[in-house]
C-alpha positions in Angstrom: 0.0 0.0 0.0 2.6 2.3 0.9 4.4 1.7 -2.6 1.3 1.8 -4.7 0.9 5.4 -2.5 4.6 6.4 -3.5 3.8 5.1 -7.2 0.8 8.0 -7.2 2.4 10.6 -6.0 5.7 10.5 -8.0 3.0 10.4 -10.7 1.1 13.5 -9.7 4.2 15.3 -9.5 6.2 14.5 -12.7 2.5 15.2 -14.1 2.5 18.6 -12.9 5.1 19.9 -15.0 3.4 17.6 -18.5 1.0 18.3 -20.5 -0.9 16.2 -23.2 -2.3 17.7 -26.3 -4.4 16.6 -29.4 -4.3 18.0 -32.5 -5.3 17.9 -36.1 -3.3 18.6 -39.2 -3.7 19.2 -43.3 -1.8 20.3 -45.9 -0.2 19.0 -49.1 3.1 16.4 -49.5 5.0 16.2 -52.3 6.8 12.9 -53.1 9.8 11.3 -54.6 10.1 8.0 -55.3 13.0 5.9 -56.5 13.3 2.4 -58.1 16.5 0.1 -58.2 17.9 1.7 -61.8 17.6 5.3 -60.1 15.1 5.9 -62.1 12.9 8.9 -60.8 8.7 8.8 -60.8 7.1 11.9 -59.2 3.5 11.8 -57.9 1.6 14.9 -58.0 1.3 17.2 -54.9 -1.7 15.7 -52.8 -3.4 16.5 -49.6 -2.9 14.8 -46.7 -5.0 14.3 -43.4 -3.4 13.3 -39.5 -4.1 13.3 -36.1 -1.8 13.5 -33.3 -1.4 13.3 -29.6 1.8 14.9 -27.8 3.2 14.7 -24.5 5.3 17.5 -23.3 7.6 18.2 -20.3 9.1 21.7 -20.3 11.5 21.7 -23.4 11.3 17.5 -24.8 8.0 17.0 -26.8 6.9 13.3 -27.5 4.3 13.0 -30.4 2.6 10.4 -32.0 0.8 10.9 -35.7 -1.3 8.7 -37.7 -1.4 10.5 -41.0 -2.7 9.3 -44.0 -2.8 10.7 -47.9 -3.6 9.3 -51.8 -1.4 10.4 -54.0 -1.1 9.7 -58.1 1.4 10.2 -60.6 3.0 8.3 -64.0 6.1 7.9 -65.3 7.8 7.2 -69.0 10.0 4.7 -70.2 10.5 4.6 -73.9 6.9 3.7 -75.2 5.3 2.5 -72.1 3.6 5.4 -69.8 2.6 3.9 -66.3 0.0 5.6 -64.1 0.2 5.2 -60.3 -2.1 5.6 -57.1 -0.8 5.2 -54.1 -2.6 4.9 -50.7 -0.6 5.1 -47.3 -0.7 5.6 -43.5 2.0 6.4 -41.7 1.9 6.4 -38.1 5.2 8.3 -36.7 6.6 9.0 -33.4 8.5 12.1 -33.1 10.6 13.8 -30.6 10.6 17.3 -30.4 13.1 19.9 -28.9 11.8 23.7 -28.3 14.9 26.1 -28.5 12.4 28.9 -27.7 9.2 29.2 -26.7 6.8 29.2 -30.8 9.4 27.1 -32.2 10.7 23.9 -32.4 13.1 21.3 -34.4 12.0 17.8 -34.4 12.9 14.2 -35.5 12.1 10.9 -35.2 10.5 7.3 -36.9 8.1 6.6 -38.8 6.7 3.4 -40.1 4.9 2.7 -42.9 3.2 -0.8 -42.3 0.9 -0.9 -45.3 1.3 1.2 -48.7 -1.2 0.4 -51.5 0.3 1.2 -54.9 -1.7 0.9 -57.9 0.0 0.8 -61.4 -1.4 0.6 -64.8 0.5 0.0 -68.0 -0.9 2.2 -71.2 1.1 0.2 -73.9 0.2 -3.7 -72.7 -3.2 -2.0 -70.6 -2.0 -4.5 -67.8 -2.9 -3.3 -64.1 -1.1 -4.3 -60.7 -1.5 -3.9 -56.8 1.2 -4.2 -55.1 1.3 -3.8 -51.3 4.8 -2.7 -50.1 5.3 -3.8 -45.8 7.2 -2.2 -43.5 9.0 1.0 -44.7 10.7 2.7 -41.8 12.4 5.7 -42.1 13.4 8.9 -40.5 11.7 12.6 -40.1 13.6 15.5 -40.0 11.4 18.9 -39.4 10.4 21.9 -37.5 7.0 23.4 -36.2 6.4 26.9 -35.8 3.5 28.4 -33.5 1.3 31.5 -35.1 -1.6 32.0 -32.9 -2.7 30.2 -29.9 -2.7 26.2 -31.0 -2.6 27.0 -34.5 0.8 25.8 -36.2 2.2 25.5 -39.6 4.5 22.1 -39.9 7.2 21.4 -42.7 9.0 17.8 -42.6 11.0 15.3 -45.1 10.3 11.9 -44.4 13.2 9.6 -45.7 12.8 5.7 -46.3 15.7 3.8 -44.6 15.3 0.6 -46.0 14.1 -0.4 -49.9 10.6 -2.3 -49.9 10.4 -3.9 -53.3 13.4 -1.9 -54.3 11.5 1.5 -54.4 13.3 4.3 -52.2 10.5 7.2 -51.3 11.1 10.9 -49.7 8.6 13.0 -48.7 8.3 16.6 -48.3 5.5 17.5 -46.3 4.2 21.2 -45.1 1.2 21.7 -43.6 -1.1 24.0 -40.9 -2.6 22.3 -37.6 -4.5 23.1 -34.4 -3.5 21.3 -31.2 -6.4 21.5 -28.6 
């Protein structure tokens, strides 16, 4: 009893100086995507859609985002024109370091467990759906506070391993209200 009382009150008081936030966030991600010849197929700018939930203690930020985006795109190869539409959530973990008080600089993992990508040949009119497991990669970003909880967000997102020998980046800026 008397541990389980020390347990609650070591919990009350690191809580003290915490707080935990939710937000939600939109804005547009632009993506780069690389196959094993280094060839180079762009999908158009598309919106994206998250929520997040962040834990902060005076200058360290934790945050967790699920976000989730469509994108499309095609690409060229001599005769053959492929169109692609790709469907994604990326759930990420971030840690976030405040320098001063509106700003701060962040990085972390992110892990892509499902990405739906949906190609179509023009020349042979052949269609595939791949699903590519388990990208993981890193972010690299910073957040900047206007007004109250609303924020504007810019972030690359960088695959660390190949899934079916396709390397992606994304470049991601968006604006968000934490509650």
């Amino acid at each position: 009893m008397k541990n389980t009382l020390l347990i609650v009150f070591a919990l009350i008081a690191f809580e003290s100086n915490c707080q935990i936030n939710f937000g939600l966030k939109t804005g547009v991600t632009f993506i780069d995507n690389r196959n094993e010849n280094e060839e180079v197929f762009y999908l158009d700018p598309s919106a994206f859609i998250s929520g997040m939930l962040e834990y902060k203690n005076e200058n360290l930020t934790y945050e967790f985002e699920l976000l989730y985006y469509q994108a499309s795109g095609e690409s060229q190869t001599n005769d053959v024109k492929t169109k692609y539409n790709v469907t994604s959530f990326l759930p990420s973990l971030s840690f976030k370091y405040y320098p001063v008080d509106k700003f701060n600089i962040k990085t972390g993992l992110y892990i892509n467990p499902s990405r739906v990508v949906r190609s179509s040949v023009t020349q042979n009119i052949e269609t595939q759906n791949k699903t590519y497991l388990k990208d993981i990669g890193i972010i690299l970003g910073m957040e900047a506070f206007l007004y109250k909880g609303l924020f504007l967000d810019g972030r690359f997102l960088i695959d660390l391993n190949n899934s079916d020998d396709i390397k992606t980046t994304h470049m991601i800026l968006g604006i968000g209200y934490k509650f």
